[in-house]
N, C-alpha and C positions, 0 to 999 in steps of 0.2 A: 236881475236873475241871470244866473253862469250859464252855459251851452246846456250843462247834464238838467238843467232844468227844464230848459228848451224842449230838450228832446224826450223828456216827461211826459211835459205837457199834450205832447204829438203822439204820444205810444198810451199816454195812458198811466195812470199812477200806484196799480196793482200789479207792477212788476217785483219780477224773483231772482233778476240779475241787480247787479250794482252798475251805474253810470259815472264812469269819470270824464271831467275833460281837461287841456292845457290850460282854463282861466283858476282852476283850481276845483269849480264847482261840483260836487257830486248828486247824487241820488237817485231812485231805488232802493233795493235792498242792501243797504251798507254790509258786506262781508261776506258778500255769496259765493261760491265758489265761483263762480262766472263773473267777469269783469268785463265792458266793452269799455276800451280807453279811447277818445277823440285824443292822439297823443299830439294834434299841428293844427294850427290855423289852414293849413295844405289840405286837410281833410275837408273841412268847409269848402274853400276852393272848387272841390273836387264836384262837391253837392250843386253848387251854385254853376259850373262851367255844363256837368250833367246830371239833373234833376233823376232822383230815383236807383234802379237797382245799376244800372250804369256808375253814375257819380260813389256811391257805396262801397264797389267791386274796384274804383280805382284807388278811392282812399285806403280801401286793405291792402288790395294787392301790394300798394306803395311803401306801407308801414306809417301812413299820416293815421291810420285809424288801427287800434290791436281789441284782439280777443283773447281776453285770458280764460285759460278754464277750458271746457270743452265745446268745439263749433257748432255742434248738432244741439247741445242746449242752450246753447244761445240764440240760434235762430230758431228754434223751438219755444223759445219764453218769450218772442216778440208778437205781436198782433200782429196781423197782414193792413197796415196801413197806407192810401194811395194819397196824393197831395190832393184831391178834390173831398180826400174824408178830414181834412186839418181842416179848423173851422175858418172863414175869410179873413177874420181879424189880424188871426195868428200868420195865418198864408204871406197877406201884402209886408209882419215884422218881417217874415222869413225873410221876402224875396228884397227887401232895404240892408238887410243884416248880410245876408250872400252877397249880395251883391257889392258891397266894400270887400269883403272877403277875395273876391274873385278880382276887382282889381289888385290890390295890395300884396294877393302871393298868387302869383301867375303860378301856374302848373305846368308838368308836362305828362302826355299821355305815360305809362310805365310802357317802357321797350318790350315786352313780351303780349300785348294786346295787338292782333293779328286785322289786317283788314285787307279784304278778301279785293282781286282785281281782276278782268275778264269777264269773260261772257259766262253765267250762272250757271254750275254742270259742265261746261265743256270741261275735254279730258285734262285740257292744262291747268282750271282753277281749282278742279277734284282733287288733281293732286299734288297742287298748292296747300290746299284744305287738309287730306289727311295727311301731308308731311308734315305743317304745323303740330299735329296735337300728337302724333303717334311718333315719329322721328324726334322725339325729345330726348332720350336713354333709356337703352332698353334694362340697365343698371337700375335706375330710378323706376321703372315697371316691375321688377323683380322686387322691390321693397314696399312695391302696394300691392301688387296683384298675389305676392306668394309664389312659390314653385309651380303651381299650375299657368302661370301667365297667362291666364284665361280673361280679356276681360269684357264681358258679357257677363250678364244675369245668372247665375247659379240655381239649381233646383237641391231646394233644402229634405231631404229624404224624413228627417226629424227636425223639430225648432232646435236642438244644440248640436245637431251637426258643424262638423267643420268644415272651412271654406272650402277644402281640396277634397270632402267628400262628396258636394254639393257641386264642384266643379265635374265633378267623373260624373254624379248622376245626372247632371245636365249633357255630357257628352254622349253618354248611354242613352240616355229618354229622348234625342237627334235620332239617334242609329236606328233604335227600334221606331220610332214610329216613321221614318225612310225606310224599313224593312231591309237594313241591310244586310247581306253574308257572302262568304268568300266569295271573292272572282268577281264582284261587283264594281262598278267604276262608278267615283263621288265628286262631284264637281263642288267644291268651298267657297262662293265668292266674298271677298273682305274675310278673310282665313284668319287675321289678325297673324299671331305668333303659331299656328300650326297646330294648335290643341285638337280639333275634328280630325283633322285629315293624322291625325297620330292616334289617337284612340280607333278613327275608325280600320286603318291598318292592323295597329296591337290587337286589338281582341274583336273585331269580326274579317280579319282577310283582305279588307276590301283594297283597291287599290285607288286612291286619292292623291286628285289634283286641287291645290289652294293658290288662290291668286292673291294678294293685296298689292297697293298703292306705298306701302310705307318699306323703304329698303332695310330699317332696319328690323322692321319684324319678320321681313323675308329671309336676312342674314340667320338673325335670329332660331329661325326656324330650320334652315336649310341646315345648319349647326348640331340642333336636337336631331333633327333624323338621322343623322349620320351616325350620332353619338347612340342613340335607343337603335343600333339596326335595323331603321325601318326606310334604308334606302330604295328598295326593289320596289317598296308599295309604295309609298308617299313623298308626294313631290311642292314644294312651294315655291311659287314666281314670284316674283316681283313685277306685275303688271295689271294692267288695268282690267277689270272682268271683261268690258266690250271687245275686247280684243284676242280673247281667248281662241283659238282657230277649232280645239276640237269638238266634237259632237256624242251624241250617241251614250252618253252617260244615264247610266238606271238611278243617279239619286244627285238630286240639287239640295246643298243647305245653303240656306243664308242667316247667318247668327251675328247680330248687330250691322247689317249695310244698308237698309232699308231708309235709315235713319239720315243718311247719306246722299241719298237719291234724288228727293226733289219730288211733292207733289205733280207736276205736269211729265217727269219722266217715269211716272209706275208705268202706263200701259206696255213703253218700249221696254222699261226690267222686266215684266214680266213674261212679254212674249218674246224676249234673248231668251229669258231660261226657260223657256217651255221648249223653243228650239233644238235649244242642249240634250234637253231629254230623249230616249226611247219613250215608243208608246209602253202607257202603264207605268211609265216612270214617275217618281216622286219629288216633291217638295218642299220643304220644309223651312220656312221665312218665321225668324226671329227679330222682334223688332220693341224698341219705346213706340207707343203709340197714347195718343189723345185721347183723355177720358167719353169726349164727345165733340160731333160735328160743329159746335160754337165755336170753338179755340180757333184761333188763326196758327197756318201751319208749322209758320218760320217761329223758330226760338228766339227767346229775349236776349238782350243787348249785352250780359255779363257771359251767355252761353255763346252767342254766335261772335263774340270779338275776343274771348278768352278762351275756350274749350272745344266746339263747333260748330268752323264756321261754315257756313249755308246750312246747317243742320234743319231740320224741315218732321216735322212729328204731326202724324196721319191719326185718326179715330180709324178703330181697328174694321168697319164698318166700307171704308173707302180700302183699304187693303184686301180686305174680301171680295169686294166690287171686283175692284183693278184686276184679282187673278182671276175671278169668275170671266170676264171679260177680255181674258187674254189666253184662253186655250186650257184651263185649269175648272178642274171640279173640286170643289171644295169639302172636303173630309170630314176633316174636326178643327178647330180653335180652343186655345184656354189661357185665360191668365194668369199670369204667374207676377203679380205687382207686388203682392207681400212678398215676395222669392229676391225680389229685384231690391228693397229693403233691407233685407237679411244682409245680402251679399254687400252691400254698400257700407253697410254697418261696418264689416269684417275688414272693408277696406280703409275705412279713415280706420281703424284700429292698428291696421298695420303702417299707414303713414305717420301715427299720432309714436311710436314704436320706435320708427327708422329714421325718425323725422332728421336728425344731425348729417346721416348719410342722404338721404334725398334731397338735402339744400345742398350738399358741397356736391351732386351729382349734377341735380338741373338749376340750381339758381332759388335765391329766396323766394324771389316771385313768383315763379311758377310752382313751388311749393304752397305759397299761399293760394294762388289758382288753385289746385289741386285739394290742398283744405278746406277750402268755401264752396266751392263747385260738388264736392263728394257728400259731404255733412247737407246742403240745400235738396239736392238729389233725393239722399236718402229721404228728409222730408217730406217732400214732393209724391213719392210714392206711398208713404202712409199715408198722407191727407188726399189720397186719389188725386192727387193734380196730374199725375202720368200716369202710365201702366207701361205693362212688358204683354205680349201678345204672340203666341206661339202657333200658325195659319197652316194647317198640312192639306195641299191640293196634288192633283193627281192627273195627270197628260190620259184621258181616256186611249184606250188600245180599242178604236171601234166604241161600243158601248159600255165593255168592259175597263172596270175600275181596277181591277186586280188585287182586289182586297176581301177578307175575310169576313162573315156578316156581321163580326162584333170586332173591335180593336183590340188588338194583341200586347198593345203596349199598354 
């Protein structure tokens, strides 16, 4: 029996893709628009040196293994199979058959798989961490993310809204439920490319400070404000949020940092930004969070060595905890997981698009990072494996919440 049969036999024989490998052998559905091609014995290699979605993620990213057709249906027409569901038989061929593989074509890790050094969270491996995945081209981000450079969770106003409408109502549905208006001061931390701290200048007054770790989304940004005349309101550093010296600001967001942070360091993010605030002042934490308290925190081995790394994902439950616990009242919450879907969709649409420009921008490989990471994603949040979780708490003034008896947003 050829490999494509192999890997039948381990998935199951009611598949909708077709199977090819280099011994010539096929099957599945002969002619499907989806193809997975085993195109190297190097792919095996890959399987045998790292069992699972590790060894996988390096035979793609490599080109030992191709996906023809579209990624999201591909990994959509596969069953969620783990080596302890393949039956022993088949396990001990596996691990005889790998294992010549894995002497005979030695591998090497692909040069854009990242492995993180230092002490977990301190300031120099954070921003180790977000250089690797944000400091790739901010070129290659305009060709997924679109003109909004937004890249966080979108709120989709209608199911065929467009991404840049769903970008602005995500930046609006921030504003109002931080209550923000003129002469207000907004502190952004992880600002990414300046999208907040620019809408919330443009269309309510305010005047906004954003900080990130990645230089070139600060260049990036500090470029659009000058260009949109929103120098006098909105400002973006390039530095670390713990570092930020000023105070006394009426509105904290945090849109995609949380993610970043590190289970054992919420209590001290939360009570820096509670700091930050005035009393009565706001908060507003956007974040991927864990369907439930079972999950372990830290991400798997294709997201933390390819995408992010120390990345660490909370059930929205201990995020609640941590602000209630750290000087914050707790508002409202909501998820937005189908939103986070949408928006994911919209973005391998535009890499699947631009695709010729983003490999001569960042490199084949991290285009294929980028194609397997976004299409799995999207997954992931239809099948509730993640969520997006949107946490508005509030720095009591005294007993006073400073809020309306019903929400305004």
């Amino acid at each position: 029996m050829g490999w494509a049969g192999v890997f039948e036999r381990i998935l199951g024989g009611d598949l909708s893709v077709e199977i090819r490998a280099f011994d010539g052998s096929r099957a599945g559905a002969a002619g499907a628009d989806v193809c997975v091609e085993v195109r190297s014995p190097l792919a095996l290699s890959h399987l045998a040196n790292a069992p699972g979605e590790l060894g996988l993620a390096r035979a793609y990213v490599s080109g030992a293994l191709e996906v023809h057709g579209d990624m999201y249906g591909a990994l959509a027409a596969f069953p969620s199979v783990t080596l302890n569901d393949v039956p022993a038989d088949l396990r001990r061929e596996l691990f005889f058959k790998l294992a010549g593989y894995r002497f005979w074509w030695p591998v090497r890790v692909p040069e854009v798989e990242h492995r993180s050094r230092g002490w977990r969270h301190s300031k120099h491996r954070d921003s180790q961490s977000i250089s690797y995945h944000y400091d790739v081209s901010n070129r290659f981000y305009e060709h997924v993310l679109g003109p909004s450079m937004t890249y966080t969770c979108a709120v989709y106003p209608e199911q065929d809204a467009t991404l840049e409408q769903a970008q602005f109502t995500k930046h609006d549905l921030v504003a109002r439920k931080l209550d923000l208006s003129e002469g207000q001061r907004l502190l952004d931390v992880g600002c990414g490319w300046g999208g907040m701290v620019m809408h919330a200048a443009e269309h309510y007054g305010v005047r906004g400070l954003g900080v990130t770790l990645s230089r070139q989304q600060a260049q990036w940004a500090q470029k659009a404000i000058a260009e949109r005349g929103l120098a006098d309101l909105a400002e973006v550093r390039y530095m670390d949020y713990r570092d930020v010296p000023e105070t006394g600001f009426d509105a904290v967001s945090s849109i995609g940092l949380t993610e970043h942070i590190g289970l054992k360091q919420l209590p001290h993010y939360f009570s820096f930004l509670q700091n930050k605030l005035v009393p009565g002042g706001r908060l507003l934490n956007h974040c991927i969070t864990r369907p439930h308290g079972q999950q372990r925190a830290r991400t798997g081995k294709f997201i933390g060595r390819y995408v992010f790394p120390d990345g660490e994902l909370e059930p929205v439950g201990t995020l609640v905890s941590a602000m209630n616990d750290n000087g914050f009242e707790v508002r409202h919450e909501e998820n937005l997981r189908e939103h986070y879907a949408l928006t994911l969709a919209h973005w391998c649409e535009n890499l699947d698009r631009n695709w010729s420009a983003a490999v001569a921008e960042a490199g084949h490989a991290r285009a294929r990072v980028w194609r397997l990471y976004m299409a799995a994603c999207r997954l992931g949040f239809e099948r509730n494996n993640i969520q997006l979780h949107q946490v508005l708490g509030v720095k009591l003034d005294g007993t006073d919440a400073r809020m309306p008896l019903r929400p305004a947003f």
